[in-house]
Biopython code that builds the backbone (N, CA, C, O; Angstrom):
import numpy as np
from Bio.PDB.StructureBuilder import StructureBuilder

atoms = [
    (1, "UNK", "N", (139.524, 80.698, 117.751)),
    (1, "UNK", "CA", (139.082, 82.040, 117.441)),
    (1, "UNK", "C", (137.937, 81.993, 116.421)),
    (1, "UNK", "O", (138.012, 81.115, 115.561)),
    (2, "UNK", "N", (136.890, 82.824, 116.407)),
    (2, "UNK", "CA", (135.580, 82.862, 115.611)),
    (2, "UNK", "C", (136.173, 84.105, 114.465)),
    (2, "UNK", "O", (137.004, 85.011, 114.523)),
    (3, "UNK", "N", (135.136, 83.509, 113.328)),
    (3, "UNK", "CA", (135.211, 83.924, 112.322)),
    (3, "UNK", "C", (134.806, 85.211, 112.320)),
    (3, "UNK", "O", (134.515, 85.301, 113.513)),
    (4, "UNK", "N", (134.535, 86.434, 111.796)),
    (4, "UNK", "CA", (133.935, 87.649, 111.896)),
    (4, "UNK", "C", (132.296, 87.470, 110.890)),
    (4, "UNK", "O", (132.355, 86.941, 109.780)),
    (5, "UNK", "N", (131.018, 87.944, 111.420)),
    (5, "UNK", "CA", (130.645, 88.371, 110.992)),
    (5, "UNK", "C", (130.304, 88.430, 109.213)),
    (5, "UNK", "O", (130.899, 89.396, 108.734)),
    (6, "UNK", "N", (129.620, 87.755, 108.299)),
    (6, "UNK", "CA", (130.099, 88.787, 107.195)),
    (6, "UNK", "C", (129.232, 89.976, 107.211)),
    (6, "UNK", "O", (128.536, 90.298, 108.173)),
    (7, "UNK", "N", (129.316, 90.644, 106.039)),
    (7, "UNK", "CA", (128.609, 92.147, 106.322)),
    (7, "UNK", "C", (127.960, 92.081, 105.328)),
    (7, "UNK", "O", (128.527, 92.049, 104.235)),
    (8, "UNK", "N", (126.502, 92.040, 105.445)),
    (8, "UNK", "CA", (125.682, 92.583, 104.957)),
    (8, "UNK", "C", (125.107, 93.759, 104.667)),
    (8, "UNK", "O", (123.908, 93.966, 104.476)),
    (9, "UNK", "N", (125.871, 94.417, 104.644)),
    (9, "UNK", "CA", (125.245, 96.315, 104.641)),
    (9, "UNK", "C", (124.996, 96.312, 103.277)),
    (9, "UNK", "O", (123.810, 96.464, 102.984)),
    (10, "UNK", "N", (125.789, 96.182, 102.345)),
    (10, "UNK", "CA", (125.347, 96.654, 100.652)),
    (10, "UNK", "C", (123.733, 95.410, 100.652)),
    (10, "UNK", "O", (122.789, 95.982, 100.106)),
    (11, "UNK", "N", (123.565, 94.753, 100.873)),
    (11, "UNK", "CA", (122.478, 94.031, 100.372)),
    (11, "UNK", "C", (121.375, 94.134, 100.997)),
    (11, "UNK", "O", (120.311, 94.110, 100.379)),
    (12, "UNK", "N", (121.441, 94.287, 102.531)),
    (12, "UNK", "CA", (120.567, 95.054, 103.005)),
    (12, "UNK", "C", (119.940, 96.388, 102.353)),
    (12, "UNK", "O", (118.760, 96.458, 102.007)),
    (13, "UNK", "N", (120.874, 97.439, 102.227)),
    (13, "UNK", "CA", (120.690, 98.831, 101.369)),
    (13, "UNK", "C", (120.341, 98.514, 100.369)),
    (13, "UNK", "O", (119.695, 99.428, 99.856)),
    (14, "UNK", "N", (120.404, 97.735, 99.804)),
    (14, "UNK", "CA", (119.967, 97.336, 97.961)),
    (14, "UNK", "C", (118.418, 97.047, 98.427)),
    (14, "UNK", "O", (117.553, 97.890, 98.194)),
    (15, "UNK", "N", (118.196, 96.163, 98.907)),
    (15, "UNK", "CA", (116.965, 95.681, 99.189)),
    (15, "UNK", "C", (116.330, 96.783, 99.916)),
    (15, "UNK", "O", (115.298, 97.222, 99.410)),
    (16, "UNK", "N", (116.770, 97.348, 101.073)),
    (16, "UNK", "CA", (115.731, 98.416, 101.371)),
    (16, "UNK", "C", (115.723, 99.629, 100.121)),
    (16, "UNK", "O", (114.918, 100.560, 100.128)),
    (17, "UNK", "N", (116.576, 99.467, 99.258)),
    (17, "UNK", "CA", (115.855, 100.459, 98.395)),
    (17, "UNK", "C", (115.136, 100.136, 97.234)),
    (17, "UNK", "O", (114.606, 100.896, 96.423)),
    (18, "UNK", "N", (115.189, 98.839, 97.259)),
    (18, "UNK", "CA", (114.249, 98.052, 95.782)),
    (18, "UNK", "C", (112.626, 98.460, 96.283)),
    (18, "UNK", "O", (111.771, 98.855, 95.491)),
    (19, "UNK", "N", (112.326, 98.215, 98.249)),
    (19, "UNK", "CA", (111.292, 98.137, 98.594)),
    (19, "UNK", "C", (110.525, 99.595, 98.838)),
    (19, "UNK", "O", (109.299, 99.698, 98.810)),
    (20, "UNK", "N", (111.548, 100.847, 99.112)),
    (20, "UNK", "CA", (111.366, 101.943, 99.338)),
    (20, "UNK", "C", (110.460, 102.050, 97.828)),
    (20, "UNK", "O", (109.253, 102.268, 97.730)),
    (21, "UNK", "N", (111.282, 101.863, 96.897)),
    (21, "UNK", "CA", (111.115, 102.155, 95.854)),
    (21, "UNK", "C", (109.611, 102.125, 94.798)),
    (21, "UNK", "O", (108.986, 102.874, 94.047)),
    (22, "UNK", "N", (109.553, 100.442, 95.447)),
    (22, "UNK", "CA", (108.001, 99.743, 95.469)),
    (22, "UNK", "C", (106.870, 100.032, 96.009)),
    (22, "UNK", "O", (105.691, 99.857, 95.702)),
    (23, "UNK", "N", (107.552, 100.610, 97.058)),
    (23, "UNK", "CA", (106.172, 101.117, 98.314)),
    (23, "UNK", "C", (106.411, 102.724, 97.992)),
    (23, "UNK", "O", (106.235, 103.401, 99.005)),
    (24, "UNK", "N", (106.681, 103.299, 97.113)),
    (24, "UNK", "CA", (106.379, 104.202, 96.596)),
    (24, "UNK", "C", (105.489, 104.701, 95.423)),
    (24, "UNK", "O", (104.606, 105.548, 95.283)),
    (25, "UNK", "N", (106.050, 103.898, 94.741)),
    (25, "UNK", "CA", (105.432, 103.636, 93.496)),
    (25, "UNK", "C", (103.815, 103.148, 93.956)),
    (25, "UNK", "O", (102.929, 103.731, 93.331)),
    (26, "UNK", "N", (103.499, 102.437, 94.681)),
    (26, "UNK", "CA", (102.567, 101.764, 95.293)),
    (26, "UNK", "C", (101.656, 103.441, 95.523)),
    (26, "UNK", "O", (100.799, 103.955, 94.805)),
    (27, "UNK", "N", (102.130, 103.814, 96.494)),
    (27, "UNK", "CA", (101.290, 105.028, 97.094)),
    (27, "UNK", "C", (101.168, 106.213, 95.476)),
    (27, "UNK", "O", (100.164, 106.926, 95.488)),
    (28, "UNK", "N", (101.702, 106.307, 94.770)),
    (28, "UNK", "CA", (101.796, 107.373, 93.431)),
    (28, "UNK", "C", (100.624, 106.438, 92.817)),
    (28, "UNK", "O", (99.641, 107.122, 92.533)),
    (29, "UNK", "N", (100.492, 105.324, 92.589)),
    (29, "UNK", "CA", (99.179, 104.300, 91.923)),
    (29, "UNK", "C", (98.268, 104.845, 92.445)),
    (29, "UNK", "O", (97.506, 105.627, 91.876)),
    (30, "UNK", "N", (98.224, 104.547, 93.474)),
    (30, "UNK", "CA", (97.218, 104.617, 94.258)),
    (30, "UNK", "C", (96.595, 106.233, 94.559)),
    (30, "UNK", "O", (95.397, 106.197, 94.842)),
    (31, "UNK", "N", (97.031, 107.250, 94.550)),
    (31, "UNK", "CA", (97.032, 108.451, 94.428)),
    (31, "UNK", "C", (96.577, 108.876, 92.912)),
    (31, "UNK", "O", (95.619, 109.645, 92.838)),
    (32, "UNK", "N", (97.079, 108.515, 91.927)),
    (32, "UNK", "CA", (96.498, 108.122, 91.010)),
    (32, "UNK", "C", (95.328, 107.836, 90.574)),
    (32, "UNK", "O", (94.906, 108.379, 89.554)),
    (33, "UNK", "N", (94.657, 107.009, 91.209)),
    (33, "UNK", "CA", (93.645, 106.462, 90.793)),
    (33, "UNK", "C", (92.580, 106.668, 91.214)),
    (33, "UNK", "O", (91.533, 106.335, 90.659)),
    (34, "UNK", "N", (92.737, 107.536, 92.776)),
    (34, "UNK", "CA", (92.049, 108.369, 93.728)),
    (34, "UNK", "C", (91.542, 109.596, 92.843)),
    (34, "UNK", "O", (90.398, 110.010, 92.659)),
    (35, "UNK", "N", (93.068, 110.146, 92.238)),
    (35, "UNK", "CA", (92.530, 111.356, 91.153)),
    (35, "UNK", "C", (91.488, 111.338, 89.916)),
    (35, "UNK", "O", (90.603, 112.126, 89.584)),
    (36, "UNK", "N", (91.956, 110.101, 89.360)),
    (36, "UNK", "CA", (90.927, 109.629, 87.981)),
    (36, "UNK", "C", (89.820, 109.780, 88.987)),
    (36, "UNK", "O", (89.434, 110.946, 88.900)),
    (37, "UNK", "N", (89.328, 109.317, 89.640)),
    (37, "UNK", "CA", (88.367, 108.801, 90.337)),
    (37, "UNK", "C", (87.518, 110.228, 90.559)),
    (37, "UNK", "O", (86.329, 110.305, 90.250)),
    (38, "UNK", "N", (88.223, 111.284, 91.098)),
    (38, "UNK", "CA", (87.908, 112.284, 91.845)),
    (38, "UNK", "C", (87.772, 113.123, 90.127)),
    (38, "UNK", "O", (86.817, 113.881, 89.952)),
    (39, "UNK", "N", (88.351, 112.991, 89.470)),
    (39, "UNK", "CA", (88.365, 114.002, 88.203)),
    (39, "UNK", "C", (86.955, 113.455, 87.105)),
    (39, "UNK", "O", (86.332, 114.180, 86.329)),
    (40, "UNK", "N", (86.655, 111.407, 87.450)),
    (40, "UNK", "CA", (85.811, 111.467, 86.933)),
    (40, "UNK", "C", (84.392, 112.194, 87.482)),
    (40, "UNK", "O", (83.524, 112.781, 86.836)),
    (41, "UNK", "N", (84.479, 111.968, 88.702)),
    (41, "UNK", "CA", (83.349, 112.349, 89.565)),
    (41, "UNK", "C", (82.828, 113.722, 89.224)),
    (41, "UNK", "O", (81.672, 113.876, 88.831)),
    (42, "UNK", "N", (83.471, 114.480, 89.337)),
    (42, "UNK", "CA", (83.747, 116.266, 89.261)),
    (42, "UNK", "C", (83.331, 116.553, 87.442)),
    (42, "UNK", "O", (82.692, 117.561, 87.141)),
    (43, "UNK", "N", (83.827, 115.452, 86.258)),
    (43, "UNK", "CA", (83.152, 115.676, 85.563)),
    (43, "UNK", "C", (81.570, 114.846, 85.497)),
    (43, "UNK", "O", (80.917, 115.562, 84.738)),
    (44, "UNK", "N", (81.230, 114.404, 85.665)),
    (44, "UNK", "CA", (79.762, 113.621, 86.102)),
    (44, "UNK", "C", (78.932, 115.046, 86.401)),
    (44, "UNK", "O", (77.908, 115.443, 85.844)),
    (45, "UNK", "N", (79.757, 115.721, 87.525)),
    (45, "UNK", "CA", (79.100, 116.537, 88.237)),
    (45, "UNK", "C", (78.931, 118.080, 87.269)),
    (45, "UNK", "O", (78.012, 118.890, 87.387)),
    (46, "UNK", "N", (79.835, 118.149, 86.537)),
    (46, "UNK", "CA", (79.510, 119.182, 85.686)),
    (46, "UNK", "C", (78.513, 119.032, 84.350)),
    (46, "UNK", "O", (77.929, 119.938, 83.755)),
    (47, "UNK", "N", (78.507, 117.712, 84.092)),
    (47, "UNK", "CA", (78.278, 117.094, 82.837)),
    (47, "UNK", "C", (76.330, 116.892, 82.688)),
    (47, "UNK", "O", (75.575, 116.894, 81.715)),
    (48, "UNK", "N", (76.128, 116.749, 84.053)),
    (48, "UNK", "CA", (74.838, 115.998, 83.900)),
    (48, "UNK", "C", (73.517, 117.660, 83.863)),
    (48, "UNK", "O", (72.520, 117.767, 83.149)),
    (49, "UNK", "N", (73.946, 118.474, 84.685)),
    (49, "UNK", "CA", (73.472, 119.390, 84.547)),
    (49, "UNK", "C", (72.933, 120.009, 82.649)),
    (49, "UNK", "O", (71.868, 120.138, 82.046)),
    (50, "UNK", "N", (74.357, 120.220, 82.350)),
    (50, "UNK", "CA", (74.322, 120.737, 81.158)),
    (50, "UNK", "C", (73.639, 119.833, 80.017)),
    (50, "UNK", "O", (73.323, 120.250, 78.903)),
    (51, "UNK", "N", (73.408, 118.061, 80.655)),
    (51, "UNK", "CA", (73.283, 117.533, 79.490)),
    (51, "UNK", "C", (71.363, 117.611, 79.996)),
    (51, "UNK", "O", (70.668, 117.178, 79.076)),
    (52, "UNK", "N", (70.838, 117.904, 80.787)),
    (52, "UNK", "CA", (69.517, 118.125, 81.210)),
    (52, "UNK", "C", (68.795, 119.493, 80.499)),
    (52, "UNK", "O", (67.668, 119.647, 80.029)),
    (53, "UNK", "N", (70.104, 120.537, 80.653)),
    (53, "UNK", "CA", (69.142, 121.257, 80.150)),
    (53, "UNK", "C", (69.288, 121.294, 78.153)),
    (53, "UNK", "O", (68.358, 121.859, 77.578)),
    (54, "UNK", "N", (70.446, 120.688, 77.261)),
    (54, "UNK", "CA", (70.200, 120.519, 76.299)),
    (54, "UNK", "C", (69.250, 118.858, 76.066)),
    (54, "UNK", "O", (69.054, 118.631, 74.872)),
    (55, "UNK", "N", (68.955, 118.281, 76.572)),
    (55, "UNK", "CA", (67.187, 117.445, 76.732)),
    (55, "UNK", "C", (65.886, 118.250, 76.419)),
    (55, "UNK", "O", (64.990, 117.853, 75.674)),
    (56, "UNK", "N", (65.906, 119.326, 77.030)),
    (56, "UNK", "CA", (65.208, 120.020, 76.860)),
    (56, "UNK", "C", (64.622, 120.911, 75.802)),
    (56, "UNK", "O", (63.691, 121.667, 76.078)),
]
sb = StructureBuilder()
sb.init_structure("model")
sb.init_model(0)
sb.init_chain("A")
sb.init_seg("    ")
for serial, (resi, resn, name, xyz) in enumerate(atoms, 1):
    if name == "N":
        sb.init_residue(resn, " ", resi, " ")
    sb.init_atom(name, np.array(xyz, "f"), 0.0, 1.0, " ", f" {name:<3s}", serial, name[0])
structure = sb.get_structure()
C-alpha cells in the first residue's frame, strides 16, 4: 500500500502570499515613481513660465 500524499496547502498559501504581496508592493513602487515623475514634470511646467517672466 502507498503512502498518501503529503499536503502542501499551508506552504503553498504562505508562499503565494509572500509573492502576492511582493508583486504588489512592486506595482505601488512603481506607480509611485510614475507620480514623482508626473508631479515633477507638471511642476517644470508651471515653474519655467513664471521664472521667465520674473528674468525679466
Amino acid at each position: 500500500m502507498r503512502q498518501p500524499a503529503p499536503d502542501y496547502t499551508a506552504a503553498f498559501l504562505t508562499t503565494l502570499g509572500v509573492l502576492l504581496f511582493f508583486g504588489l508592493l512592486t506595482v505601488a513602487a512603481i506607480w509611485g515613481w510614475v507620480g514623482v515623475m508626473l508631479g515633477a514634470w507638471g511642476f517644470d511646467r508651471l515653474a519655467c513660465p513664471i521664472a521667465r517672466r520674473v528674468r525679466r
